[in-house]
N, C-alpha and C positions, 0 to 999 in steps of 0.2 A: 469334353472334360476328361483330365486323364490325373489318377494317386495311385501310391503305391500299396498293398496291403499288406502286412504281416502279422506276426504273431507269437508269441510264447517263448522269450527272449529268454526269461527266467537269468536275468542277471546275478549273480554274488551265488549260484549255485555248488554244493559245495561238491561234488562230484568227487565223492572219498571211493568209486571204483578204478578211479587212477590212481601211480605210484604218486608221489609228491609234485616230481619234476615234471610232470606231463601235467598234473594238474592247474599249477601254476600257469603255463601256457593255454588249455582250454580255459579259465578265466579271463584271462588277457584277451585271448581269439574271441571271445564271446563278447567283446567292449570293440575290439576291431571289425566285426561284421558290420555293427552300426557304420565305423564309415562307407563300406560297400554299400550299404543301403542307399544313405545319401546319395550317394554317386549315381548308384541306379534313377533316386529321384531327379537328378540335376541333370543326368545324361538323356531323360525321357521326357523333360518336362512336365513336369507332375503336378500338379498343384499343391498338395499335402500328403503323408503318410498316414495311414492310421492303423496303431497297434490293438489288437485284438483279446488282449489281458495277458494276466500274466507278465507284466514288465520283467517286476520282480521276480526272484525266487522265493521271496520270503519278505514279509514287514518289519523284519529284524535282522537288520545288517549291516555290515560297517561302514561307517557313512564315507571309505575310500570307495567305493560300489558307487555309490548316488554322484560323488564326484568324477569319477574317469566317465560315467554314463556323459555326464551334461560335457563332459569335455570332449569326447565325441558330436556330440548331439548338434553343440554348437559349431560346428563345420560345416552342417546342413543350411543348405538355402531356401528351404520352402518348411513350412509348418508340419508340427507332428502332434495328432490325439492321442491319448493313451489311456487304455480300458484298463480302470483295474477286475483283474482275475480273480480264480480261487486261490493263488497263491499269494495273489498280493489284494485282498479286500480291502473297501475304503473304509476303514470297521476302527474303531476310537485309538487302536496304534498301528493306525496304518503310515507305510512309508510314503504318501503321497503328502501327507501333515506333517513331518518330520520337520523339524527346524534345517537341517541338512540341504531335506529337499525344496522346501517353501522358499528359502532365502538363497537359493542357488541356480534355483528353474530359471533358465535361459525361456524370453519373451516368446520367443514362436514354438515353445513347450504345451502343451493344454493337457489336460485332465479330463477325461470324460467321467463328470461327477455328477453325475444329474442322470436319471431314467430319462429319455422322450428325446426331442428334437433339439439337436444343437446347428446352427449355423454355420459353416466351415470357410465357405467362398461364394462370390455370388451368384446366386439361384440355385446351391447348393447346399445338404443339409446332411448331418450324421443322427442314424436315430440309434441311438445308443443304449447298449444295456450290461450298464457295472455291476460289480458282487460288491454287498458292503457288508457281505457276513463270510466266512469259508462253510455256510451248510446253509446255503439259502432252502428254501419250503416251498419254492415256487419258481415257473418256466421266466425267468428273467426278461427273456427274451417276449414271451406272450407279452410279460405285463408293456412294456417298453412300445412295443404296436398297440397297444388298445384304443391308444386314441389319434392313431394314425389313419389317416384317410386319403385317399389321390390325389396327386395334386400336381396334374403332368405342366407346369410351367416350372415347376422344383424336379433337380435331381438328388432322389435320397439313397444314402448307405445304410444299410443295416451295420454295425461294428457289436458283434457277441461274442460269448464265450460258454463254452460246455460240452456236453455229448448229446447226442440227438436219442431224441424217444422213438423206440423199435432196434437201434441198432448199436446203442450202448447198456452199460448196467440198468438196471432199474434204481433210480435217482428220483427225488421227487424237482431235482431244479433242470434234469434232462428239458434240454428245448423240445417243442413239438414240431420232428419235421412237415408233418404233412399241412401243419396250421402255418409254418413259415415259408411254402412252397406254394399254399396260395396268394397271401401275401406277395408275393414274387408276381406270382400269376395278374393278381389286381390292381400290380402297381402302385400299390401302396410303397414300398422299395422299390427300387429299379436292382440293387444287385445289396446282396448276405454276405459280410465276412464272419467268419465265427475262427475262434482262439479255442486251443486247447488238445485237439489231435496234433501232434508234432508229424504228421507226413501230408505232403500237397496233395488235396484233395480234392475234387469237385462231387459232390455230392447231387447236386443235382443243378439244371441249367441257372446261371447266376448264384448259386447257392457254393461257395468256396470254403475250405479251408487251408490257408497260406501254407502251416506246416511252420515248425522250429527253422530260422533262417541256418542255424548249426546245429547238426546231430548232438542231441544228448542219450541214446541208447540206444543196442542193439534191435532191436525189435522195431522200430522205427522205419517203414519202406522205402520213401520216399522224400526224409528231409532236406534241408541247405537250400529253401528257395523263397526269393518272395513274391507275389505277384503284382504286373502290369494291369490294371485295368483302364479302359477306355469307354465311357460312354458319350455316344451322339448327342448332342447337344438339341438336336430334333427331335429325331425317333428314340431318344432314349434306348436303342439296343445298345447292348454290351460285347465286350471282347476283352477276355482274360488271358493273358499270357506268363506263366510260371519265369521266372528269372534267377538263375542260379547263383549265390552268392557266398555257400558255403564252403570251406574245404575240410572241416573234418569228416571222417569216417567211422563207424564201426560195423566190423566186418564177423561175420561167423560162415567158418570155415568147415566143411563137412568130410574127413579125411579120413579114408580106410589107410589102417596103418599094418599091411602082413610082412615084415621084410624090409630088407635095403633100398630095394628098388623104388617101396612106397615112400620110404622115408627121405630118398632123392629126389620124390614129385612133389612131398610137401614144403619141400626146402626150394626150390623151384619156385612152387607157386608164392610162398613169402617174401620171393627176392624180389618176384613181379609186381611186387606193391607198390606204390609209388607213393611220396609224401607218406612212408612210414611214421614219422614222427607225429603224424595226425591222425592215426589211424588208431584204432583198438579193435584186437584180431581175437576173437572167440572163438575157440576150436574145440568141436566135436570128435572125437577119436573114437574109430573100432579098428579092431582086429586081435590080432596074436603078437606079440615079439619075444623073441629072448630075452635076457638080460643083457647084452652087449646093446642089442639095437634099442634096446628100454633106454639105455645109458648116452647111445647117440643123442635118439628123440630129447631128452633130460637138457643134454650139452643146447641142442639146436634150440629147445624152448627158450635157455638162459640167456641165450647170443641172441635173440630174438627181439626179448624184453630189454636188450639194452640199445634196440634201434627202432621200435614202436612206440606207439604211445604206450600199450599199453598188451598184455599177450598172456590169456587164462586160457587154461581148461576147463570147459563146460562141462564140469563132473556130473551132474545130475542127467545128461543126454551123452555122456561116453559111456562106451564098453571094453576098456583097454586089459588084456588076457596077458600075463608075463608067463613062459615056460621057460623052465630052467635047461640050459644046453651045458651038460657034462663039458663037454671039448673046451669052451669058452674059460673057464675058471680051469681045467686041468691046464691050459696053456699059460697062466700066471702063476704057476710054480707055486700055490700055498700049501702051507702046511702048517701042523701045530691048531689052537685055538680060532685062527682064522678060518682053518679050512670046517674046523666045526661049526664054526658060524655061518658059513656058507651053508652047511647042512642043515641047521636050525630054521635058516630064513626058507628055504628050499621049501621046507616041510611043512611051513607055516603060509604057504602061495594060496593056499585051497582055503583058509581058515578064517576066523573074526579077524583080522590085524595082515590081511593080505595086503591092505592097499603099505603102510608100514612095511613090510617087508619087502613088498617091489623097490620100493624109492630105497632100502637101504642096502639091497641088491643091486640095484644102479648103480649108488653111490660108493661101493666099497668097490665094485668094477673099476670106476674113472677113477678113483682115488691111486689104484695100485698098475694103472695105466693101461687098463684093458682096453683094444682095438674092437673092431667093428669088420668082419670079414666080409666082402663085397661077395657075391654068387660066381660060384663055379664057372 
């Protein structure tokens, strides 16, 4: 027996840390994964997919969302579950009751709306455990086994959702991994998918999670995949194979910046990115510069963000130093009130309103066409 597992779609997300234009497309890309999914399931033979919550982003969204979803969806050839999450609970305005969604569900769509044991295909079974609150009081996943017992002529799925107890916050709806890791062990499950880490994970043998099939943040190690699994239809072993289907990125860049010479390997390394347009590049900056090369760095950020997705400065983990170089501003010939603004902002490097006076030190540079002098 062989489906595909994923997880934490988080459709209609509104991802307001991109510009407009780049946002509009990761919504788009995030309705286009589903058909990579499919494709995965059709290209492998799968019997069914099953989503591990979190469909949604949210139980309040515009029901264009629920529509491009099913208009994907339906291009799929084999059946799909779907856990609701913390983000999308089955809870009295959830989007899984929506008129939108009820009167629109394409037939081989399913809900996993019920705690315990759902039937999927034959001799096989999902034991299922949905949120129908966003603060559940209790391990979901416990209660969902408690009256599960062996039953080796059945092969059963675990499909959850959350953070595990010991190695996330302290939650009181944290699953208990040690109590789901015997489980595993007693065969009561043959194999755990769990929703809610966005990075492909194996946590322990049979114990999975798929990870966001598309990056939605930096911090993320390991997302863009879904998993293959396959179990024996005998011996019930298993065999999990991660499958890559994502293509966005985000990337955080760690850039010592002393000079020209650094600021031609970080211009370098940006070019070497590839499918800019899907990427979002977070840059850490140390060092020292002048004001001319302040004014490069400025120029290269701006021509940057207009071929990434997306391209900030990680102010809270930079340490960018600007010194003022006499030579720089005597070779633009100012004089009069400008050149005493140059002196103002100068004096002001060290002060409350430094970060302000670098950028206007920059900008009053480019502005009156100041160069960038390469080393001796």
């Amino acid at each position: 027996m062989r489906f595909v597992a994923t997880a934490d779609w988080q459709l209609g997300m509104p991802a307001a840390f991109l510009p407009d234009e780049a946002r509009a497309r990761f919504a788009q890309d995030r309705i286009e994964v589903l058909r990579r999914i499919g494709a995965v399931a059709h290209d492998h033979d799968a019997q069914f997919v099953v989503v591990a919550g979190d469909v949604f982003d949210a139980n309040q969204l515009h029901r264009s969302v629920v529509a491009r979803t099913f208009d994907a969806l339906r291009e799929w050839s084999v059946p799909v579950y779907l856990l609701p999450g913390n983000h999308d609970p089955l809870d009295a305005a959830s989007i899984y009751r929506a008129r939108e969604f009820v009167e629109a569900r394409p037939d081989h769509v399913h809900v996993l709306d019920a705690a315990g044991v759902h039937e999927v295909a034959d001799g096989v079974d999902v034991v299922a455990a949905p949120w129908f609150t966003k603060f559940p009081l209790e391990d979901l996943v416990a209660g969902a086994l408690a009256e599960v017992r062996p039953e080796p002529a059945r092969i059963r799925v675990l499909v959850g959702h959350g953070g595990l107890l010991g190695i996330d916050r302290v939650d009181p709806a944290l699953i208990d991994r040690e109590a789901l890791v015997r489980a595993l062990e007693e065969r009561r499950v043959d194999v755990a998918i769990l929703g809610d880490r966005h990075s492909c994970t194996e946590v322990a043998p049979r114990l999975w999670y798929p990870g966001a099939p598309e990056a939605t943040r930096h911090r993320e190690t390991d997302p863009g995949h879904v998993l293959l699994v396959e179990v024996d239809d005998d011996s019930h072993e298993v065999a999990v194979t991660p499958v890559r289907v994502g293509r966005w990125s985000f990337r955080t860049l760690d850039a010592p910046v002393d000079g020209v010479d650094d600021l031609d390997l970080l211009e370098a390394e940006l070019e070497a990115i590839e499918d800019k347009h899907l990427t979002a590049v977070r840059l850490v900056l140390t060092g020292t510069l002048t004001v001319g090369e302040k004014a490069r760095l400025d120029a290269l950020l701006e021509q940057s963000a207009d071929r990434f997705a997306a391209v900030r400065v990680w102010e809270r983990h930079t340490d960018l130093a600007v010194r003022p170089d006499d030579e720089e501003f005597r070779e633009l010939g100012l004089t009069g009130f400008a050149a005493d603004a140059v002196d103002d902002l100068v004096a002001q490097l060290d002060g409350e309103h430094a970060q302000e006076s670098r950028d206007a030190l920059g900008l009053l540079y480019r502005l009156v066409g100041g160069t960038v002098r390469g080393p001796a």
